[in-house]
Structure formats: structure tokens, C-alpha cells
C-alpha positions as CSV (number, residue, x, y, z in Angstrom):
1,X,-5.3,0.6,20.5
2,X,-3.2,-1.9,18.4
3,X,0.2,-2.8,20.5
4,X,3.2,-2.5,17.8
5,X,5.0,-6.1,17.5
6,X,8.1,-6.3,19.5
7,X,9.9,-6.9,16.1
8,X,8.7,-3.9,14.3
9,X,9.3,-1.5,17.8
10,X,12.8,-2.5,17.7
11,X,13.2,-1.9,13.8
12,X,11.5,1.6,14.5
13,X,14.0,2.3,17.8
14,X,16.9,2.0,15.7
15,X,15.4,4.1,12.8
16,X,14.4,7.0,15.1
17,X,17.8,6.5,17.1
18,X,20.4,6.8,14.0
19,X,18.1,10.0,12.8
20,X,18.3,11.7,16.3
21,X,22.1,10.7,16.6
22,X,22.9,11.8,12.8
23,X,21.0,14.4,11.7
24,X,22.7,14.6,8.6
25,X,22.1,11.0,7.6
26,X,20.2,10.0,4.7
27,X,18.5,6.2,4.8
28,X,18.8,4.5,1.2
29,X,18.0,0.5,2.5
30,X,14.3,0.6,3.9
31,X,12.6,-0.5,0.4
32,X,13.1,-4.3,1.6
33,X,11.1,-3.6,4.7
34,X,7.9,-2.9,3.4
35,X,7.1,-6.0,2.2
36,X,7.6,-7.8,5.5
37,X,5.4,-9.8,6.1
38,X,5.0,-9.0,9.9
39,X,5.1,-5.2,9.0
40,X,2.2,-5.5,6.1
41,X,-0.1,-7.0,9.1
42,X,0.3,-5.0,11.3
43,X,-0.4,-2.0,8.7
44,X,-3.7,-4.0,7.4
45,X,-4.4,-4.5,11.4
46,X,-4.0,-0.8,11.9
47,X,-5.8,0.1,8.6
48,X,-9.1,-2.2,9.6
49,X,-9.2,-0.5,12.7
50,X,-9.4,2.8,11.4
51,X,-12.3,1.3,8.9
52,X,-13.0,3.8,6.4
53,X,-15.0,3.4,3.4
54,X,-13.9,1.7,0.0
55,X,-12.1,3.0,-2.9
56,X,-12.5,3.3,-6.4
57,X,-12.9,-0.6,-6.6
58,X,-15.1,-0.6,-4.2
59,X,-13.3,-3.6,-2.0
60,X,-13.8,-3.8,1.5
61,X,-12.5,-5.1,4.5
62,X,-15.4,-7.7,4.8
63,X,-15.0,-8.7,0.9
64,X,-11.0,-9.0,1.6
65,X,-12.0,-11.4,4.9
66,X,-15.2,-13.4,3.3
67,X,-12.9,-16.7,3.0
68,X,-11.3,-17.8,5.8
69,X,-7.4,-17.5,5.0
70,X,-8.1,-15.0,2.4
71,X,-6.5,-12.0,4.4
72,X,-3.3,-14.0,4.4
73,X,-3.4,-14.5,0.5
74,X,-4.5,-10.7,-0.1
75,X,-1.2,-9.6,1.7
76,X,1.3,-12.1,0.6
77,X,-0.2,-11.4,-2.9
78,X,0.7,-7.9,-2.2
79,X,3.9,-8.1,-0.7
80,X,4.8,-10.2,-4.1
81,X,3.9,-7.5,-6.4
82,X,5.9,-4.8,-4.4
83,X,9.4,-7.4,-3.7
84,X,8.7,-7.6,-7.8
85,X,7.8,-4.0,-8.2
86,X,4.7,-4.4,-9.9
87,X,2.7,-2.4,-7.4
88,X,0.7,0.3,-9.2
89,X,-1.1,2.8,-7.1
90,X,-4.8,3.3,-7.9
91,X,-6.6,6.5,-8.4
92,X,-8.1,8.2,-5.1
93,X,-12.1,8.5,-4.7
94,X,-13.1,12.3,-3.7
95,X,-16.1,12.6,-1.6
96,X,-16.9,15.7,-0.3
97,X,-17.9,16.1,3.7
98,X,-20.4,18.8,5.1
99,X,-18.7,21.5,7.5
100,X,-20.4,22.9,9.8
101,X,-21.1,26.4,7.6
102,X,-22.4,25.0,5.1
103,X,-19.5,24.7,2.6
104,X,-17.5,21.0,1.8
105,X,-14.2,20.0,2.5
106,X,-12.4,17.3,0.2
107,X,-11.6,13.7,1.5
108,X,-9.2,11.5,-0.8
109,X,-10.4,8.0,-0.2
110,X,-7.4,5.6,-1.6
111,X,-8.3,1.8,-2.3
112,X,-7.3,-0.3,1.0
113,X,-4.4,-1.6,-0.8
114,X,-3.1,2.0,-0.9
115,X,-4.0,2.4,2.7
116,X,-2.4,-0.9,3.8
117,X,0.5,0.1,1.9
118,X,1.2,3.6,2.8
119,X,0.9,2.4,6.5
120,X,3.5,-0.3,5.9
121,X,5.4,3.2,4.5
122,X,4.7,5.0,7.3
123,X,5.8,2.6,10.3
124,X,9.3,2.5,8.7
125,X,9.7,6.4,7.6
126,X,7.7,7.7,10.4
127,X,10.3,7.1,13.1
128,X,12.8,8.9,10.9
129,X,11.1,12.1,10.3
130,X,10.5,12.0,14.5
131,X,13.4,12.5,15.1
132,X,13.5,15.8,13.2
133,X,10.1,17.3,14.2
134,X,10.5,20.2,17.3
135,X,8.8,19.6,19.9
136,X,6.3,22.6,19.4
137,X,4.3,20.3,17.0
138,X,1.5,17.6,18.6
139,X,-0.7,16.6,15.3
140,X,-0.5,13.2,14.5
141,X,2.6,12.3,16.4
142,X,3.2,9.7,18.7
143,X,2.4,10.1,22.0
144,X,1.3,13.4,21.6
145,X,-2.2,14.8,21.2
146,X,-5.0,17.9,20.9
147,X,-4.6,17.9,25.1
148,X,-0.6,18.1,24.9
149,X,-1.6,21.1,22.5
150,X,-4.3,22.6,24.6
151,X,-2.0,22.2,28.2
152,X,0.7,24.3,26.1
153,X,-1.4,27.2,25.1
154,X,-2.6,27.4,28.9
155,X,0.9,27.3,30.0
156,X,1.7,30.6,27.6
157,X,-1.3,31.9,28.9
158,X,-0.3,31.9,32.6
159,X,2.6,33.0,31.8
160,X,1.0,36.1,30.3
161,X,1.4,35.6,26.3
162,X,-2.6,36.9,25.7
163,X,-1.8,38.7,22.3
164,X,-2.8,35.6,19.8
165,X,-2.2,35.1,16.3
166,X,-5.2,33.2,15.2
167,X,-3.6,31.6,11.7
168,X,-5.6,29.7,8.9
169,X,-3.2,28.1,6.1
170,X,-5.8,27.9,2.6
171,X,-6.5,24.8,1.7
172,X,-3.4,23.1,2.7
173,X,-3.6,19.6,2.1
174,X,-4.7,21.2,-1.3
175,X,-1.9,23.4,-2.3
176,X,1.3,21.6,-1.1
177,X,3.2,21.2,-4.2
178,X,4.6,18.0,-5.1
179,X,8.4,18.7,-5.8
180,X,9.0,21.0,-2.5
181,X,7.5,18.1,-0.7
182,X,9.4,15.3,-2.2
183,X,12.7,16.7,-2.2
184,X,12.3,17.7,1.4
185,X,11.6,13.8,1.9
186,X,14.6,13.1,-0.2
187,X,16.7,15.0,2.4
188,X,16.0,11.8,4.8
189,X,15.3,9.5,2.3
190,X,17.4,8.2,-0.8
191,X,15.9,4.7,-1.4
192,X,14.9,5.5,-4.9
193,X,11.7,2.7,-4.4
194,X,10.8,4.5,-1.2
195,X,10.7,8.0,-3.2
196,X,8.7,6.7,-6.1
197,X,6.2,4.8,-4.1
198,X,5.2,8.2,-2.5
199,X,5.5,10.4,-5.9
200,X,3.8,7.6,-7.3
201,X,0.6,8.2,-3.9
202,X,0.8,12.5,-4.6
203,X,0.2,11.8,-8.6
204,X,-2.2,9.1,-8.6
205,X,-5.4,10.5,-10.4
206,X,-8.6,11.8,-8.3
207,X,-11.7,10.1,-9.5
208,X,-15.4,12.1,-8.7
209,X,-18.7,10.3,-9.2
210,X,-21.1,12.8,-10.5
211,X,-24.7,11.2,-11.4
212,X,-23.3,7.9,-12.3
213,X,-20.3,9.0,-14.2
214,X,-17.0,9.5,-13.5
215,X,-14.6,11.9,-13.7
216,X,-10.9,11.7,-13.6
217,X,-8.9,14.6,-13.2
218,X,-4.9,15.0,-13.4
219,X,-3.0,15.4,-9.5
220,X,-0.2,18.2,-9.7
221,X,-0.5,19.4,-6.0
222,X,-1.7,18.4,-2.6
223,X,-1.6,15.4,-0.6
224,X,-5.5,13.7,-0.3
225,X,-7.3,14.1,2.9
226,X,-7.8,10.3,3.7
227,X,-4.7,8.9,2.7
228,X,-2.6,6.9,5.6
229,X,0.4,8.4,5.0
230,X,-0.5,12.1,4.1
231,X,-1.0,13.5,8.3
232,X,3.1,12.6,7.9
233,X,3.7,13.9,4.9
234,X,2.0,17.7,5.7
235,X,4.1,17.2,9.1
236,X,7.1,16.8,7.0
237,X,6.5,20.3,5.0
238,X,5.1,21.7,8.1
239,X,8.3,20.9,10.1
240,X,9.7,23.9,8.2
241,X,8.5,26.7,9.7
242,X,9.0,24.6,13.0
243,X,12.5,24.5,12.1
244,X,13.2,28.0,11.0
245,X,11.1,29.4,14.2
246,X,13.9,27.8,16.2
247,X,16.7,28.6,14.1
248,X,15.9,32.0,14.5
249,X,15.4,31.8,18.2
250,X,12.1,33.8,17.9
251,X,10.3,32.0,20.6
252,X,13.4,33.5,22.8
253,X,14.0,37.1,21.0
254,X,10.1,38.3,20.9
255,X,8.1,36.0,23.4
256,X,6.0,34.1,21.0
257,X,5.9,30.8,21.0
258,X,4.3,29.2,18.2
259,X,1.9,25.6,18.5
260,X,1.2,24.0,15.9
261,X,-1.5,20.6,15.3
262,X,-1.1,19.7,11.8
263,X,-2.2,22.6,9.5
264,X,-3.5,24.3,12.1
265,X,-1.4,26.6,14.6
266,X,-1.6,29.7,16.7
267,X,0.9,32.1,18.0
268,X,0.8,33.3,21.7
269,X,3.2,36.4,22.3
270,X,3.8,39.4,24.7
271,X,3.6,41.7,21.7
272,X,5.0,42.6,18.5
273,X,1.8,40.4,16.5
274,X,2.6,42.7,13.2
275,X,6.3,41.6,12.9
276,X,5.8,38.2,13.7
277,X,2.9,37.7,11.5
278,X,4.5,39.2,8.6
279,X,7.6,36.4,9.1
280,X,5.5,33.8,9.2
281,X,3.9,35.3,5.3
282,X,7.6,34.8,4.5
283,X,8.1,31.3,5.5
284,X,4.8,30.5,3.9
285,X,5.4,31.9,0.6
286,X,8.5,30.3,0.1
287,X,6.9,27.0,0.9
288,X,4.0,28.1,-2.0
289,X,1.6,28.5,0.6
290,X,-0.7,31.3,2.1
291,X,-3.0,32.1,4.8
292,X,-6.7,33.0,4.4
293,X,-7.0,36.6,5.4
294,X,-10.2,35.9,6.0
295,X,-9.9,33.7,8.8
296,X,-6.8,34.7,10.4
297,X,-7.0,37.4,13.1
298,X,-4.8,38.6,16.0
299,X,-7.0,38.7,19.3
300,X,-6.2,39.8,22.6
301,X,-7.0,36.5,24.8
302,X,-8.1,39.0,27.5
303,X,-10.4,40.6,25.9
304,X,-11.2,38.2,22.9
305,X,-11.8,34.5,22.5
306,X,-10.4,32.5,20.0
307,X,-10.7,28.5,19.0
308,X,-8.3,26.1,18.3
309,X,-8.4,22.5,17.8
310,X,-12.1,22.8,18.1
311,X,-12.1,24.6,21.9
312,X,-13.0,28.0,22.6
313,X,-10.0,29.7,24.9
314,X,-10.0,33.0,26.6
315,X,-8.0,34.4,29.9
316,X,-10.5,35.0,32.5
317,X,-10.9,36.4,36.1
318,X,-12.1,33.9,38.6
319,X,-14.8,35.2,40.7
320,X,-13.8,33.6,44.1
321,X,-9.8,34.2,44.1
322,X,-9.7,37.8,41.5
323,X,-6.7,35.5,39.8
324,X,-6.9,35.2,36.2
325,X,-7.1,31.8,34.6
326,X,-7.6,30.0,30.7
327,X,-10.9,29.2,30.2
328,X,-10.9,26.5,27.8
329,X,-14.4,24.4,27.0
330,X,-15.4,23.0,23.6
331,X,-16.8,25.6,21.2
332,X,-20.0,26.1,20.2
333,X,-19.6,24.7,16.6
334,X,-18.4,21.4,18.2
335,X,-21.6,20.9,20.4
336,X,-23.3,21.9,17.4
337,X,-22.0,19.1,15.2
338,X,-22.1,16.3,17.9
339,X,-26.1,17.1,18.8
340,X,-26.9,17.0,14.8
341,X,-24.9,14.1,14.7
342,X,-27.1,12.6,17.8
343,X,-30.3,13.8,16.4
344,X,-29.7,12.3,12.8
345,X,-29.2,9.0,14.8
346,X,-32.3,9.2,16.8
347,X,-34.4,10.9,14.3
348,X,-37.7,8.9,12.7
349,X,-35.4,7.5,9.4
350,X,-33.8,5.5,11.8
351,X,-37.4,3.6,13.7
352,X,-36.9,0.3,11.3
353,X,-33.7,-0.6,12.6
354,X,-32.9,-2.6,16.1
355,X,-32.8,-0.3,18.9
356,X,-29.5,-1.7,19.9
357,X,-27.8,-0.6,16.2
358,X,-28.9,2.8,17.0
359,X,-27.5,3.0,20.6
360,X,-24.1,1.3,19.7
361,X,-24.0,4.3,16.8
362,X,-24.4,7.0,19.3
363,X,-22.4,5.9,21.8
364,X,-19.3,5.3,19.7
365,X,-20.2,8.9,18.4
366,X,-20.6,10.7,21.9
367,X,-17.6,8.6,23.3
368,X,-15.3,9.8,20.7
369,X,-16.7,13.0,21.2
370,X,-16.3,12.9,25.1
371,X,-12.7,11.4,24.7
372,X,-11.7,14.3,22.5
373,X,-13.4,17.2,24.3
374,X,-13.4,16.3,28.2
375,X,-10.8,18.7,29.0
376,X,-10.2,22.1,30.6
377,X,-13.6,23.6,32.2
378,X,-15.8,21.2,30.0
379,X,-18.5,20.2,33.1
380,X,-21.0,22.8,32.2
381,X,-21.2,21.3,28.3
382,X,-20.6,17.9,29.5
383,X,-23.7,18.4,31.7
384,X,-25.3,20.0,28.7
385,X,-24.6,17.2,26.0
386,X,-25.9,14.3,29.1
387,X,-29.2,16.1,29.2
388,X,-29.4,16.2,25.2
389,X,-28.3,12.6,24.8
390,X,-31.0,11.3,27.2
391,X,-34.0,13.4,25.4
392,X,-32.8,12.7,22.1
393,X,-32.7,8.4,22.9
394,X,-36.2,8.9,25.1
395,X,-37.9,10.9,22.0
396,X,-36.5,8.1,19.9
397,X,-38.1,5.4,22.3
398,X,-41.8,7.2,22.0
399,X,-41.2,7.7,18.4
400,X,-40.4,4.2,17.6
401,X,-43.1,2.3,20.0
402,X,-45.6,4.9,19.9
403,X,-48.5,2.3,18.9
404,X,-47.7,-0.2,21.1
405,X,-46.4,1.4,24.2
406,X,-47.4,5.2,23.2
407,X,-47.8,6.5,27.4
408,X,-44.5,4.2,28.5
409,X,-41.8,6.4,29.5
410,X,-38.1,5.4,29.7
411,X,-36.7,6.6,32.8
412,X,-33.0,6.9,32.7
413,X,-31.8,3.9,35.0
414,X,-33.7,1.9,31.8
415,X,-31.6,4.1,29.4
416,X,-28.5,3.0,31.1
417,X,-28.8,-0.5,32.5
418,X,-31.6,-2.1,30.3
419,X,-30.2,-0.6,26.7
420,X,-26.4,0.4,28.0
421,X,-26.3,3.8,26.5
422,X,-23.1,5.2,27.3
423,X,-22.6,7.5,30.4
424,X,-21.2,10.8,30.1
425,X,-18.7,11.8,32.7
426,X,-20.0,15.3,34.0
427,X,-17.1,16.2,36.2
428,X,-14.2,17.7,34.2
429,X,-10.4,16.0,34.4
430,X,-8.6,19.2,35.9
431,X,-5.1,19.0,35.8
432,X,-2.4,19.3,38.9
433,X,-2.7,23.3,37.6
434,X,-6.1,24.1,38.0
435,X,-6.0,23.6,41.8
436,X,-3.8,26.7,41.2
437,X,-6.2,28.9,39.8
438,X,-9.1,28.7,42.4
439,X,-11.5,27.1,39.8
440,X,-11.3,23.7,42.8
């Protein structure tokens, strides 16, 4: 994790201080700060370490860094054009990823110049808009994460809010529509060069390669999946059903208290699913968006499961206390993904390249995965994936020196000391709470 300069922590401290102190307070002098030097290398820091692939012109980090000093020149080149305002945002590359059932979800890939300059963007606004987001929303926020989110909905759960509104916004990112969004930002923000760098991010064109050819469409709604600064932006839109939820007290007045990751959120309540659902159609509409009926469902938590943020939750009876408890462990479409992920590392395409390559691939893959999902009452699947991940890598050993050393097997101490596959705790990280519960 990059550390923020002391410089640009303080700039950010005062930022996120006058917002919280003022909440009326619009910012119109933060145009001059994005051409910093110091700020545009920490955003080209914090973009490289996110990696991602190239743009439309195909530049890339390592074509950007071939000739030593070149980084330097890139950005002071950059922050030229912006101080002269010559900066012209390029058209976003749209690749489409697999999910899971079988369907694609779009991801906007903007050129790294974009990225490096929305980050810039985003370490200045970000702090702002902070201030103003409740504290019922953990997606892309500092500090805050999917386990923030997942202790809060096992809190409502002990505390006996089992009826769940299971909500599913269509294609968000998608739909949100331009002008709602910006003048929403222009309620913070009235640097006029602040306000057209981001209209100028929402309208840039989306580019599809189709059998060579490419194919440019116009861009009158929806911030790209893949852009830097579009996790802030859909917070920003987001943040007003957050608002209104506490306006109107309704966590207090009907027991439901609403948790939200992004543009994903569930409800917990005590009752009265109907009414609050059918506010929450309001709020939506009014903001131009609506839910997938489809996919949104109101489950009783005691009798039902439901997933969220990629975990599968349901209130439980422990066998050796008679207590109820949240059982939380990653769902089945997760485990799913991460073995075909595994398997496609470790299957036969992969023989012709160095057996190290292949291990440092899966375990940045499983670790991620492992990061993300050791939570809750995770020891059983964590137990489950370790058993998977050695087969897969010892079927890829035999597969790949099955001439040469066709009976040698690979026992695991060689797995782990000899080629430093990565370990999977199997003992899960229960909380101060779950000593409560009997589950210890």
C-alpha cells in the first residue's frame, strides 16, 4: 500500500476539514492543484500499482518507463498541457469480462494519461465529498472495506433485523445520467476547470474493437467501469439515497437500516419490507434509475440465505449453545470463480512457461482471494480451496514433467518450501463477537 506524501495528506486534511465544518461550502480554487507536481506522482504511483491494461493508444507503463528519466518528462509534459489547458481526454476502450453466468459485464479502460489524471482529480475532490458521505456507506472509501460492511450486517442480525431486502440497481454504472451527476458535483464544486475535466471523462467516446475494426459510439450516460475516478463519482449519486434515508430518520421510525458497498446494498429490518421497498423505487426513479426485479428479493434471513458482497449470510442455530448466530462464508459462485481461475493457471496451455511464472500467478490470485474472503466462518472453504490449490499445482507438476520425471510425486513440504506456493491460512479471523455466539 502506497503511503500518501505528508504534503498532499495535509492538503487533503484541510479539504475534508472545511467540508465537514461547512457543509454548505462550495470549493471554486482546486484547478491549480492538479498539476502539482508532487500530486501527479503520487497519482501515476497509485495508478502503476493498480496496473491495468492499456488504452486506446495502446501505451503502457513499461513503454512510459523504457528510458530512464522518461516518467519524469511524461508527467511534467502532462502537467504542461493541463496548467495550459490543452489536455484532451481520449476515448475509453470497452472490453467485455465473463461473469460467472455466462453473460458479460462492461469495463471502460481509459488511456493511462486519463487514469493518472483522474487520480490526480480524485486525491483533491475525494476528501471533499468524505465529508458528506453517511456513514452507512463502505465501497471505495477510505479506511473502510467489504469486512466493515459484512461486521454491520451481522450486527443488525444479532440484533434481530432477519427480514432482508436483497436490492439489485440495473446496470448502474450504465444508466447514471450525466447532468444529475454533474450538477450534484457542482453542489461541492464550482472550479469551472474541475467541472469540465470530469464532463469532459463522462462524454469521452467508447471505442469497441470488433474483428479488427473499430467502432466508436457517442457517451450520453454512465460513468465507465475502469475509470480512476468513476468508484467516486457513483458514491457521489449514490450518497443520495444515503442522505434522504437519514433525513427521513427511517433507520429510527421502521427498524431498517440500510448498507450500502457501491451499487450494491441490502436492507435489514424488523418488518414492513413492502413500504420500505416501495420508498426506495421513489428515490431511485428520481435519480433515473431502477432495480432489476429480477434479481431483487426480500428473504427472511432465518429461513433464507442471501449474498452480498460476494458472501452467503443466513441466521443460524448453533448446535452446542441453541443461540442463534450469522453464518457468513464466501458463496459458492466465489469458490467457483477462484478454482476456474486456479485451474486455467495450472491447466496444460500453461506447461511452456517457467514454473515459477505460474506459481507467482496463482498465488497473487489466491492471496487476493484469501485477503478478501477470510472472514466470518470461512475455515471449512479455506480448508476446501488449500486442498484444491495443492492438487491443481501437483497435477500441473506431472503434467508438465511427465517424460522426464513421469512417477515423481511432489509432496507438499516441496510445494511450499522448494517452489514457495503461497499458504492458505485455514483457521478463520473471528472477531471479539464470535466468542459470543458459542461457535469458539
Amino acid at each position: 500500500m502506497l503511503e500518501t506524501p505528508e504534503k498532499i495528506q495535509e492538503l487533503q486534511k484541510k479539504l475534508y476539514q472545511k467540508a465537514k465544518q461547512e457543509k454548505e461550502y462550495r470549493f471554486y480554487l482546486l484547478y491549480d492543484k492538479v498539476y502539482r507536481m508532487d500530486i501527479l506522482n503520487h497519482a501515476y504511483k497509485l495508478v502503476r500499482a493498480n496496473k491495468g491494461a492499456a488504452g486506446i493508444d495502446g501505451e503502457t507503463f513499461e513503454s512510459i518507463e523504457e528510458m530512464e528519466g522518461r516518467t519524469q518528462g511524461y508527467l511534467e509534459d502532462l502537467a504542461k498541457k493541463l496548467r495550459l489547458k490543452e489536455y484532451k481526454a481520449s476515448p475509453v476502450r470497452r472490453v467485455y469480462i465473463p461473469k460467472p453466468d455466462g453473460s458479460k459485464r462492461p469495463l471502460g479502460i481509459p488511456t493511462i494519461k486519463d487514469r493518472v489524471v483522474q487520480m490526480a482529480v480524485k486525491i483533491i475532490i475525494g476528501p471533499i465529498f468524505e465529508a458528506d458521505f453517511q456513514e452507512n456507506s463502505y465501497g471505495f472509501r477510505p479506511k473502510r472495506d467489504a469486512h466493515h460492511a459484512m461486521d454491520d450486517v451481522s450486527l443488525q442480525l444479532r440484533s434481530g433485523k432477519t427480514q432482508v431486502i436483497d436490492a439489485d440497481i440495473s446496470k448502474y454504472f450504465d444508466t447514471i445520467p450525466h447532468d444529475k451527476l454533474l450538477k450534484l458535483v457542482a453542489k461541492r464544486i464550482v472550479d469551472k476547470n474541475i467541472l469540465k475535466l470530469i464532463r469532459m471523462w463522462l462524454k469521452a467516446p467508447v471505442v469497441e474493437e470488433n474483428n479488427g475494426k473499430k467502432k466508436y459510439k457517442g457517451n450520453d450516460r454512465g460513468t465507465p467501469q475502469g475509470g480512476v475516478i468513476s468508484p467516486l463519482l457513483a458514491n457521489i449519486y449514490l450518497n443520495v439515497l444515503d442522505t434522504i434515508w437519514k433525513m427521513k430518520k427511517v433507520q429510527e421510525r421502521l427498524e431498517a437500516r440500510l448498507i450500502r458497498y457501491a451499487d450494491d446494498f441490502v436492507v435489514l429490518c424488523s418488518g414492513n419490507t413492502e413500504r420500505i421497498l416501495k420508498g426506495i423505487k421513489i428515490v431511485l426513479n428520481n435519480l433515473e434509475l431502477s432495480l432489476n426485479d429480477a434479481k431483487t428479493k426480500v428473504v427472511c434471513a432465518r429461513r433464507e440465505d442471501f449474498n452480498f458482497l460476494g458472501f452467503t449470510i443466513g441466521v443460524k442455530r448453533s448446535v452446542r449453545t441453541g443461540r442463534e448466530f450469522p453464518l457468513i462464508r464466501p458463496s459458492k459462485k466465489s469458490l467457483k470463480h477462484i478454482k476456474g481461475e486456479v485451474k486455467s493457471l495450472t491447466g496444460r496451455t500453461n506447461l511452456a512457461i517457467p514454473t515459477e511464472v505460474v506459481i507467482r500467478k496463482v498465488n497473487e490470485a489466491v492471496r487476493g482471494w484469501v485477503g478478501y474472503f477470510r472472514y466470518g466462518s470461512c475455515s471449512r472453504y479455506m480448508s476446501q480451496m488449500k486442498r484444491y490449490l495443492e492438487e491443481r499445482v501437483q497435477i500441473y507438476l506431472r503434467h508438465k514433467h511427465r517424460k522426464a520425471r513421469r512417477f515423481m510425486s511432489y509432496p507438499y513440504h516441496y510445494l511450499y518450501e522448494n517452489l514457495n506456493l503461497y499458504k492458505i491460512p485455514t483457521s478463520a479471523p473471528y472477531k471479539l463477537t464470535a466468542k459470543a455466539d458459542g461457535r469458539r
